[in-house]
N, C-alpha and C positions, 0 to 999 in steps of 0.2 A: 319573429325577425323578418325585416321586408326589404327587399332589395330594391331603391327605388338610384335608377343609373341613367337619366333622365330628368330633363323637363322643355328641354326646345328640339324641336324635330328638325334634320336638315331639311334645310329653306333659301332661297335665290337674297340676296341682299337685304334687307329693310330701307325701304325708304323713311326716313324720319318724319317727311312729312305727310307720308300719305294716310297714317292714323287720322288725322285729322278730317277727311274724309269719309270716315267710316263711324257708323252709330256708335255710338259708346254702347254697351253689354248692360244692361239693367241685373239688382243681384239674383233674381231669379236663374238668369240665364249661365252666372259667375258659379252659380251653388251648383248649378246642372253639372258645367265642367271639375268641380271638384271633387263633385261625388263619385266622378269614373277613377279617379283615386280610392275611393271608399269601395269601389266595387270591386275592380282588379286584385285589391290588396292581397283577398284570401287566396287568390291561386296562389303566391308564391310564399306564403303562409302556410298552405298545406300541403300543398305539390309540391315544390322544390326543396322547403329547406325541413320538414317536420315530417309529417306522416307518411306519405308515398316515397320520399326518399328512402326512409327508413326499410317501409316495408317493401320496395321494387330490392334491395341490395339484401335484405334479413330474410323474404317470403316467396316473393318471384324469383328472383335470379340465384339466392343462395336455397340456405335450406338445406336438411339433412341427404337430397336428393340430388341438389344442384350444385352451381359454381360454387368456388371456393371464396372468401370475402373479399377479399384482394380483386378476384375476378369478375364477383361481380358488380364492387365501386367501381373497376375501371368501366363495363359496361353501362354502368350509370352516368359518368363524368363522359363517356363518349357522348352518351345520347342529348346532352347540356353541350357539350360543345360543337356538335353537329347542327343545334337546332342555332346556337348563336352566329356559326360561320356562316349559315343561312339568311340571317336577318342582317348581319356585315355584311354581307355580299347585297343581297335586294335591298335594302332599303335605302341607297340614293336612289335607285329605280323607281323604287314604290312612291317615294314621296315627290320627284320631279313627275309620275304621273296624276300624284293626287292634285298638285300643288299647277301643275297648268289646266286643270281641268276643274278643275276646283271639287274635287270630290272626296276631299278629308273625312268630310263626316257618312258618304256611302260606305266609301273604304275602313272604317272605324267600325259601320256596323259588322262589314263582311267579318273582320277578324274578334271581334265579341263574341257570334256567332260560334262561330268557328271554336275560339280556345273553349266556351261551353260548353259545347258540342263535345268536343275532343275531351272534356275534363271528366264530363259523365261519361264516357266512353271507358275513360281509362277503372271504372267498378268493373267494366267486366273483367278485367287484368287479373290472373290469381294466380297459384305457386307454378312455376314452369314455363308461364306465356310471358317468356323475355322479347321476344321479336316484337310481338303485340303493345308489348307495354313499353318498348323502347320506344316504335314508329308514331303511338297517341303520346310520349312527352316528346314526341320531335314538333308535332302536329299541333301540338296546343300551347307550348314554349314559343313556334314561331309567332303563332296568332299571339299570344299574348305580348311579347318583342314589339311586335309590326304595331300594336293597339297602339303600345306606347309613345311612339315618336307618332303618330296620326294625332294623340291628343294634345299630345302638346304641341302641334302645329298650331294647334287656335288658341294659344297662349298670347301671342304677340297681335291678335286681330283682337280680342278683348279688354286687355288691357292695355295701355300705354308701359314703356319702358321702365320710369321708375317704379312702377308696381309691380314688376311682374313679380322680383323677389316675396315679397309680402304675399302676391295672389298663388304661386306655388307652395308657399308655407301652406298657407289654407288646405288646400289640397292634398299637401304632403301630414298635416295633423290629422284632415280624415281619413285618409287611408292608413294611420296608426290603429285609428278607430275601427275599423274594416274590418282588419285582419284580423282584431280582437274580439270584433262578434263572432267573424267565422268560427275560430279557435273555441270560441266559447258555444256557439253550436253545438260545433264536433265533439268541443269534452264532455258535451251533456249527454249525448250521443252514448259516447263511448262508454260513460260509468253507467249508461241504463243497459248496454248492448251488456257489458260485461255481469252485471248482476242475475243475467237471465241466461250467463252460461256461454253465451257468445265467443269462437276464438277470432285472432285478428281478420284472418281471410275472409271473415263473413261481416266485421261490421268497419273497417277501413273503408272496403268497396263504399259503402252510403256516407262517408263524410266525405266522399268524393262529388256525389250528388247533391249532398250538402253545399260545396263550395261552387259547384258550379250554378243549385237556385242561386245563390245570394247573388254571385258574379251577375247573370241575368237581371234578376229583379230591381237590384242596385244602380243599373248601368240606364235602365230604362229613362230618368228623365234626362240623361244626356239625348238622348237621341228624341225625346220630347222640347227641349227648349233652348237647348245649344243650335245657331245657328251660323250656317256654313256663310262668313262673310264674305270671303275670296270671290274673285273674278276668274270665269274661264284666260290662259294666255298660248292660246298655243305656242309650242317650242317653232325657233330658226325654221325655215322651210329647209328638209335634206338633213334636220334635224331629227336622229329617233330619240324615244324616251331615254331608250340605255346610255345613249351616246350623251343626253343632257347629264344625268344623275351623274356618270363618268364626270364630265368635266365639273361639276359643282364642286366634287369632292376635293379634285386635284386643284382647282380654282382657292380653295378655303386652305387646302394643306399649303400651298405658294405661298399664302397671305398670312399665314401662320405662321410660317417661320420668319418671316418679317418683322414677327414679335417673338425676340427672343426668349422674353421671361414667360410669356405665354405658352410659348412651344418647350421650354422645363420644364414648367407643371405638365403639359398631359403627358409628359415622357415619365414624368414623376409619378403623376395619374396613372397610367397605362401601370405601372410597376407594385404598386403599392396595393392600386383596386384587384389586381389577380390575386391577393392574400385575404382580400375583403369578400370576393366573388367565391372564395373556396371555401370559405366559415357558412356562405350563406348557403350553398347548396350539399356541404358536408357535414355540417354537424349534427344532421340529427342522426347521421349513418353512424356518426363518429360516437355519441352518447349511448346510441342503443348497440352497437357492435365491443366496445372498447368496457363500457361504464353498466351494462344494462340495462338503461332505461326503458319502460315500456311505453305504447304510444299514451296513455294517457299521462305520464310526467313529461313527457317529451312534449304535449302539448301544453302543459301547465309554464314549462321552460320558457318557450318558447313567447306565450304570455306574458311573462314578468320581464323578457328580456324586449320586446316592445314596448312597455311601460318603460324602461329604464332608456331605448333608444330615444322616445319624446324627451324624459329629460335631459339628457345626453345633449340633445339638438335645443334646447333653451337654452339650456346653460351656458352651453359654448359660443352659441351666438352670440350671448351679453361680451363674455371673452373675448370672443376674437374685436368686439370694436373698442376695447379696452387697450389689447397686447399685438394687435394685427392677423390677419389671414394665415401667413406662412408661421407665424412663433404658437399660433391656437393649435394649425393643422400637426404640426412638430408634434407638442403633447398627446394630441388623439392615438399619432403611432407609436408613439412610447407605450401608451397604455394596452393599444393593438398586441405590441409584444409582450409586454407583461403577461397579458391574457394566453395567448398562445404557449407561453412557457407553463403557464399555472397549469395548462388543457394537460398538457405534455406529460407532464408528470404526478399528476392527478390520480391515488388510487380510492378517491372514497367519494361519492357524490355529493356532496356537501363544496368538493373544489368548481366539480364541475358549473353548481349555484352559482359559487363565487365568479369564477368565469365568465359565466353566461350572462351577468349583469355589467361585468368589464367590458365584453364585447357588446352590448348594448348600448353602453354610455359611449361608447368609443364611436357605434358604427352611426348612430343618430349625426352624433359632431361631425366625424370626415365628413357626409356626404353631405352635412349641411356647408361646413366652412368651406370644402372643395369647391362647393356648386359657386357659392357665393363669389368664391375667388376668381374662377372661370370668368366671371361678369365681370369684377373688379380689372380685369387684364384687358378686357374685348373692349374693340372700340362700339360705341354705344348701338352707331345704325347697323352693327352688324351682328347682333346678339345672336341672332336665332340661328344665322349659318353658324357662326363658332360654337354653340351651344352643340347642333347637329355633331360639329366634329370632338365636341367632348362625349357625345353617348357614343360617337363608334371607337374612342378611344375605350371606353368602359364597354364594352361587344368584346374588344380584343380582347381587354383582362377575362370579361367570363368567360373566354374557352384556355388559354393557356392557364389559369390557376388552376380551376377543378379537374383540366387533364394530368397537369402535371400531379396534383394527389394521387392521382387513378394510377397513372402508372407506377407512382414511387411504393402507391401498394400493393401493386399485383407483383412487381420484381422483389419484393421483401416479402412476398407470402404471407401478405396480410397484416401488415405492422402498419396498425392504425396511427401510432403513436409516433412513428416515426415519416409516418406521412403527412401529418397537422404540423409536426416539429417543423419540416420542410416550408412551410407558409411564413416562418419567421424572417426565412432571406428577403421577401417578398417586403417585410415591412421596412426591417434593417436597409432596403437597397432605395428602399422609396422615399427615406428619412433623410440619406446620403443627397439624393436627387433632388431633394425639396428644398434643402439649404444651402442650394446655389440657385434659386430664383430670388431675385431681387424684386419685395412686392412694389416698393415705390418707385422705383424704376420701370417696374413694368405699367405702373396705373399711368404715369405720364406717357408714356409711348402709346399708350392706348389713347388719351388725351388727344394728343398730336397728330392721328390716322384721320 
């Protein structure tokens, strides 16, 4: 399962014309930017939502020694929401300095680096080094955050507008692919580690270093054939970086309420994705805490339910240009909560299966029909800034969902069950929100800007 809450980085206006201007990207250079889809994929493939979740909440933090489960998901959902109000907070900063300096693609390396670095770091982590392993997923969550909106800043320099949908599919089917070699790494890994006696705290740590080569190695012809097209601009004189990224933000929120159906959906967005953001970085605490699964079904899960997201995100795309954005998006939550209720009350692993392929089907579609609708609403020369302000609407969601889990388990004393239940408001409230956006009404006012 992969969490992708992005694909345009906040960015100063688009000029419509000024594409014209700039080399058109040859496919070499289009495959370079896709493939840092293909590379990132497996951090949150095995970091956030499957292996290290599991084991930081079941091995690190709990344990016949340690906190109690309750306590230490909420210490887990801290360290995910820390790292996100981190990247809300910097990243108009970060990108009004990448983006007048034109230095997206140094800044892309620095945070590669960096969440690498930080991911192998996180093997030395083992039973008791919570501070440790909390500070390396703060460390390598932001870098890989920050990666994100830097790559997709060269979205709109590569291709022209109507492509872009079509060129982030690309991107978004190889990082399906990604996250499946990784997984499939790790569980080769894992049933050789385990045949030879191995318990988790000695062979988790190496599919840690697992995800981090691939991350490296995969990333490499970005930073070989992707080129940085931007132009230095320096900011206003008496103008600082902070004070530019400040005003972008608040310039796009102004602009955005001026489309009203636009500014429904991210409130809708904002509401719905905290239900989405908490499946993604809880469940595998939740399977192995609630259902016992161990990491290597938990990896097999996790597998099948990324196959089931690709088709999920076909499918519903043919749908939505059948039935429209907001009546496709509708059904995805319907099935969102199906799935939540089946988790809820699930006492035999065979629900959780079922489950886990509902949430698949489901999570591919939202975040494909969401994206898509985002674009359908925005006026055309301004993609990339309203884009920017749909990932920090999805930054919000991933810190209020998974803390709100955290806490609803630590004050229930570990009532896993009744802390997943709680993610249902989350969809039920988003479904409410969603059908009072009028999508034809909002495509013309976009039209008309």
């Amino acid at each position: 399962m992969r969490r992708k809450n992005r694909r345009i980085a906040p960015r100063e206006a688009a000029d419509p014309n000024s594409q014209a201007m700039i080399p058109p990207a040859c496919r070499r250079e289009l495959l370079a930017w896709a493939l840092y889809d293909f590379a990132n994929s497996g951090y949150t493939t095995v970091v956030l939502t499957t292996l290290f979740s599991a084991y930081f909440v079941g091995v690190v933090a709990g344990g016949p020694d340690g906190f109690s489960s309750g306590a230490a998901t909420l210490l887990w959902t801290l360290a995910v929401g820390s790292a996100n109000l981190c990247v809300l907070v910097g990243a108009p900063i970060v990108g009004a300095i990448a983006d007048h300096r034109a230095a997206k693609k140094r800044f892309l390396l620095i945070t590669t680096i960096g969440c690498a670095t930080a991911t192998a770091l996180l093997a030395l982590v083992g039973p008791g080094d919570v501070v440790l392993g909390m500070a390396l997923l703060v460390a390598s969550a932001i870098m890989f955050a920050s990666g994100e909106n830097l790559i997709s800043g060269f979205l709109p320099e590569i291709v022209p507008v109507h492509r872009m949908g079509r060129m982030s599919g690309y991107g978004w089917g190889l990082g399906y692919l990604g996250g499946l070699l990784t997984l499939g790494l790790c569980l080769a890994y894992i049933a050789w580690a385990r045949q030879q006696g191995q318990a988790e705290h000695q062979f988790v740590p190496v599919t840690l270093l697992i995800t981090a080569g691939v991350f490296a190695l995969a990333a490499t012809p970005t930073f070989v054939w992707l080129r940085e097209r931007a132009t230095p601009r320096p900011p206003a004189q008496g103008v600082s970086y902070v004070r530019a990224g400040i005003r972008r933000v608040r310039r796009t929120l102004t602009e955005a309420a001026c489309l009203p159906d636009l500014f429904r959906f991210l409130i809708a967005l904002a509401v719905y994705q905290s239900g989405v953001a908490t499946v993604v970085v809880l469940s595998g605490v939740y399977a192995r805490e609630v259902m016992g699964f161990d990491s290597q079904a938990l990896v097999i899960l996790i597998m099948v339910v990324n196959v089931t997201a690709a088709v999920g995100a076909l499918l519903f795309g043919h749908l939505q240009d059948r039935l429209g954005s907001v009546p496709t998006l509708a059904i995805t939550l319907l099935i969102w909560s199906g799935a939540i209720i089946l988790i809820a009350v699930a006492d035999d692993p065979v629900d959780i299966w079922l489950a886990g392929n509902l949430i698949g089907l489901a999570m591919g579609a939202s975040q494909a029909v969401g994206r898509a609708l985002v674009g359908q609403l925005t006026p055309i020369a301004r993609t990339a800034e309203f884009f920017g302000l749909w990932g920090m609407v999805n930054r919000l969601a991933a810190i209020a969902g998974p803390l709100s889990y955290g806490l609803i388990s630590y004050w229930s004393g570990g009532n896993h069950r009744l802390a997943i239940l709680s993610t249902l408001l989350f969809f039920i409230a988003g479904l409410v929100l969603l059908l009072r956006v009028d999508e034809q009404r909002g495509k013309a006012a976009a039209l008309g800007v």
